[in-house]
C-alpha positions in Angstrom: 91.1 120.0 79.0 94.1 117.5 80.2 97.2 119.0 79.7 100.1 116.9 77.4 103.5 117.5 78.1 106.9 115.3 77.4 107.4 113.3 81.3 111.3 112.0 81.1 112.6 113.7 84.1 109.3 114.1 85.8 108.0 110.6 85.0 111.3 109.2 86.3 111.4 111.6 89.5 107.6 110.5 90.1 108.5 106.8 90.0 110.7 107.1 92.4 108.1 108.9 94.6 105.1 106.6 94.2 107.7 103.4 93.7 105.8 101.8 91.0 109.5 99.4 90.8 108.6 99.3 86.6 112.2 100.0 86.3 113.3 97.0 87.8 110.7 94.4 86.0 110.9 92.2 82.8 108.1 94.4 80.9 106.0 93.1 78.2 107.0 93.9 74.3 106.3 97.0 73.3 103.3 97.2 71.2 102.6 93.2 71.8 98.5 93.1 72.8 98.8 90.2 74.9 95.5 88.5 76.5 95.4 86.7 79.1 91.9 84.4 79.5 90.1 86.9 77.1 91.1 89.9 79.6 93.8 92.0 78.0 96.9 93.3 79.4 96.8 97.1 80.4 98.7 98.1 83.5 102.1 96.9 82.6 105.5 98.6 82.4 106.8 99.2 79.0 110.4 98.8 77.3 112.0 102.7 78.5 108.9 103.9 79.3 108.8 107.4 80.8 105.0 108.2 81.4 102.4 106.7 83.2 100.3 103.3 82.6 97.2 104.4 81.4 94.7 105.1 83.7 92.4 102.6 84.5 90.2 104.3 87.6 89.3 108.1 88.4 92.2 108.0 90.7 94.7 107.8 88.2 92.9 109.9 85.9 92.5 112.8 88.1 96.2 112.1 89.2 97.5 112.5 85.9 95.8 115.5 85.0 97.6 117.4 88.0 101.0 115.9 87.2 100.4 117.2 83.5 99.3 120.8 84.8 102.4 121.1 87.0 104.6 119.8 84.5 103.7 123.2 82.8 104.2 125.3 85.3 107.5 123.3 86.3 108.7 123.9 82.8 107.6 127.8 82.6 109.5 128.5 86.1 112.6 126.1 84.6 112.7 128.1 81.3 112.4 131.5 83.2 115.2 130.9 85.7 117.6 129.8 83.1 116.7 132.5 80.6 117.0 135.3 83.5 120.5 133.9 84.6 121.0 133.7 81.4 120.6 137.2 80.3 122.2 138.4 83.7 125.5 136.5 82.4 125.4 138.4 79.3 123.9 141.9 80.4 126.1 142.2 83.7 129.4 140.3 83.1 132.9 142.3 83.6 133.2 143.3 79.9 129.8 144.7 80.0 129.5 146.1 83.3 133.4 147.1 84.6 131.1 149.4 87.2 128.5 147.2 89.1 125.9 149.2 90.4 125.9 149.4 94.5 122.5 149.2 96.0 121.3 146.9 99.2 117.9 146.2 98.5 114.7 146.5 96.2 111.5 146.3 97.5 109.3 146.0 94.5 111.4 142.8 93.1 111.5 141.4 96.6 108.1 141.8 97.2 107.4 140.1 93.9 109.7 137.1 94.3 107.7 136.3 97.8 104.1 136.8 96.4 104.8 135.0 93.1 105.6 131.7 94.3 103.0 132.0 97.0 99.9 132.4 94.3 101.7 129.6 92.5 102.0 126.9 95.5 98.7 128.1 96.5 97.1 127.4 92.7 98.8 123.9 92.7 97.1 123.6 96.2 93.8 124.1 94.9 93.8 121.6 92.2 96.0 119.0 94.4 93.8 118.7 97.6 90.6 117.9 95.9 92.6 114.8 94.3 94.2 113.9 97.5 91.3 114.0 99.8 89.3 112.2 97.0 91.7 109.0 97.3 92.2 109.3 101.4 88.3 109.4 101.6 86.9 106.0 101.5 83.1 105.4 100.6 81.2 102.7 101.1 82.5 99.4 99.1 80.9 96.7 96.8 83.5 94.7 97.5 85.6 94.4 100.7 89.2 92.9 100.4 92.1 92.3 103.0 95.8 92.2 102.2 98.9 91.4 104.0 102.2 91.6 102.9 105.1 89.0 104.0 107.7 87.9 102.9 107.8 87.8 100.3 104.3 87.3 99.1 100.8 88.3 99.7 98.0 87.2 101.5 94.4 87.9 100.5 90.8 87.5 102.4 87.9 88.3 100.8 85.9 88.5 104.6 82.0 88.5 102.9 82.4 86.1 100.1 84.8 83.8 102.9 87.8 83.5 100.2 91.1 83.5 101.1 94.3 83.0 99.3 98.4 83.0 99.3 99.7 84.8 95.7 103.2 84.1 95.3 105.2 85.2 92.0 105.5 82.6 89.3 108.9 81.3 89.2 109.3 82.6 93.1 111.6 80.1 93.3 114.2 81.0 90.8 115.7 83.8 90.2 116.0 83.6 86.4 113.7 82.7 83.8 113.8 78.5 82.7 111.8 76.7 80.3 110.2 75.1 83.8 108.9 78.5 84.3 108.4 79.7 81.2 106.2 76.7 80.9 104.4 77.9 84.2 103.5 81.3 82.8 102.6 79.7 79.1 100.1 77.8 81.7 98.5 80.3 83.1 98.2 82.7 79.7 101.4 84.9 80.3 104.4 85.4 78.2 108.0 84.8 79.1 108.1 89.2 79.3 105.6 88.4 81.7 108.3 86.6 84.5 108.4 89.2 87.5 105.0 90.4 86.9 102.5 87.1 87.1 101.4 85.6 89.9 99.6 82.3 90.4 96.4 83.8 92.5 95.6 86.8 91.3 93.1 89.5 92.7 89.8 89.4 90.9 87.5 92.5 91.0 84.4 93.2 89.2 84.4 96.3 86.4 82.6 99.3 88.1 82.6 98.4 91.6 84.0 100.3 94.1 86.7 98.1 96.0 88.1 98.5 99.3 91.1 97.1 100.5 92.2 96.9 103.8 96.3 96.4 103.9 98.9 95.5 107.0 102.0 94.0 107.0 102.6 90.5 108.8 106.4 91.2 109.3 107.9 93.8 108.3 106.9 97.3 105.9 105.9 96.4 102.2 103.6 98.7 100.0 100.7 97.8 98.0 100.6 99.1 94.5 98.8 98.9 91.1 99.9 101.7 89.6 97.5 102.1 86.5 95.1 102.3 89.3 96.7 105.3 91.0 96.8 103.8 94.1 99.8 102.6 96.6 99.6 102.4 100.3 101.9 101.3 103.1 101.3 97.6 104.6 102.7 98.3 107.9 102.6 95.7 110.4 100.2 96.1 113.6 98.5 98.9 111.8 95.4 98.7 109.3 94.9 101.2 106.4 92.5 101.5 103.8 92.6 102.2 100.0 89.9 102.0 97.4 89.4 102.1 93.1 86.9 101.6 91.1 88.6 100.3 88.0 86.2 101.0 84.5 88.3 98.8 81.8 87.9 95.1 82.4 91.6 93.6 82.0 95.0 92.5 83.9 96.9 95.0 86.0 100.1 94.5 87.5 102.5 96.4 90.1 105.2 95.3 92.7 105.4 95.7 96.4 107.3 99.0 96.7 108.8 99.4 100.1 112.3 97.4 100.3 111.1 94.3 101.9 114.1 92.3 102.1 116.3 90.3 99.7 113.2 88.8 97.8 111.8 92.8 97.7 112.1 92.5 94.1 110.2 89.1 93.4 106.4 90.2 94.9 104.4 91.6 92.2 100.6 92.2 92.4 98.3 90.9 89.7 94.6 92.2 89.8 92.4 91.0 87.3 89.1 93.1 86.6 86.3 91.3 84.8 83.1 91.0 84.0 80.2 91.2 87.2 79.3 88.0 85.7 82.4 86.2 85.9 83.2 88.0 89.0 80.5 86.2 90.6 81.5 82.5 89.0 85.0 83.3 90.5 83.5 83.3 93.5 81.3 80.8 92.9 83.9 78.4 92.1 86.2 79.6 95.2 84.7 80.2 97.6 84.9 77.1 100.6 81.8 74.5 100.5 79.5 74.6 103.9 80.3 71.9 106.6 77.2 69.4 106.1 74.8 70.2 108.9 75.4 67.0 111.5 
């Protein structure tokens, strides 16, 4: 059973950890079911959000089951502290107590306060690993994907279709929305809430296929992240690392690069698009490079 709980400090503080960068983007109106070439809009921020994007991949799922679960337990320790210091304040002030007992130690509480937060971290341990080792162990993928981060855009190769492709931010050009852009976005099937968040090529990936992506940097540190997907992972340059999802709900998914890049840092979203097997396959169709005549 998946544990609810309210996420305003914990949703903020785990922001900052996986640097989703939803804070700093032009999200989408809340409540507004935008489409975008049939595909609906899922993995968006929202106007003062505080929880997660819905999860769109066992990743994320599993993810924020454990952040539920330890929200409980954060909120159990946070409301047992406080009451116990609390009810020393009142039991043990000066009024109360004008003689304060004189001992030096006490081995049953001390023994207690050791082993109690040990059985704790190690519970949290045996729930967390599982879902860590789960992302960090990569099977065997459908579909194979490349990405490089520079500045400030990304570059993607499909190697065993032989597609390859800039995506650059709509509007990468200008730093505030216009009606040229606006009309660039209208274009492609995005709103004007959409500026920050829509790119001109973006990632298409089958529904229910297992994707891994291969990520480096071409200059310096970026981050690759879709954050409905549970996934983010360092592009660091000279180095290659691997991530993987298996998205289930067919639809548009956006997230930022979210390593400070540079002065543009803040204008490199990712857009994936999952769709149909189907259209996956006239995507590529329609993509992918025509064969040198034979001579």
């Amino acid at each position: 059973m998946r544990l609810q709980t309210f996420r305003t400090f914990a949703a903020a503080s785990g922001a900052a950890l996986l640097g989703t960068a939803a804070w700093a983007q032009e999200a989408a109106d809340n409540g507004v079911e935008a489409v975008v070439d049939g595909l609906p809009i899922i993995g968006q921020p929202r106007p003062n959000g505080v929880n997660f994007q819905p999860s769109a991949t066992s990743i994320a799922e599993n993810t924020h089951w454990l952040g539920n679960m330890v929200d409980w337990i954060i909120l159990f320790i946070v409301v047992f502290v406080t009451g116990l210091l609390l009810w020393v304040i009142y039991r043990y002030n000066e009024r109360r107590n004008p003689k304060p007992a004189q001992f030096t130690h006490n081995s049953p509480l001390e023994i207690a306060w050791t082993v109690i937060p040990i059985v704790v971290l190690v519970f949290i341990g045996a729930f967390s690993l599982p879902v860590l080792f789960n992302q960090q162990e990569i099977p065997e993928g459908d579909v194979h994907i490349k990405v490089t981060g520079y500045q400030w855009y990304w570059n993607y190769e499909y190697p065993d279709e032989g597609i390859a492709f800039d995506s650059y931010m709509i509007g990468y050009n200008e730093g505030n929305l216009n009606p040229e852009i606006s009309a660039h976005l209208q274009e492609a099937g995005y709103k004007d809430a959409h500026f920050k968040l829509a790119v001109d090529n973006p990632v298409v990936v089958p529904v229910g296929a297992t994707v891994v992506m291969t990520v480096t940097g071409g200059d310096v540190i970026h981050s690759w992240t879709i954050p409905a997907f549970g996934v983010k992972q360092d592009a660091v340059p000279g180095r290659l690392a691997q991530l993987w999802f298996n998205a289930e709900t067919e639809g548009v998914y956006f997230g930022q690069c979210s390593e400070l890049c540079g002065k543009d840092h803040a204008f490199m979203p990712i857009t994936v698009r999952v769709v149909s097997p189907e259209a996956y396959q006239a995507w590529v169709a329609e993509n992918r490079p025509a064969e040198a005549p034979a001579s």
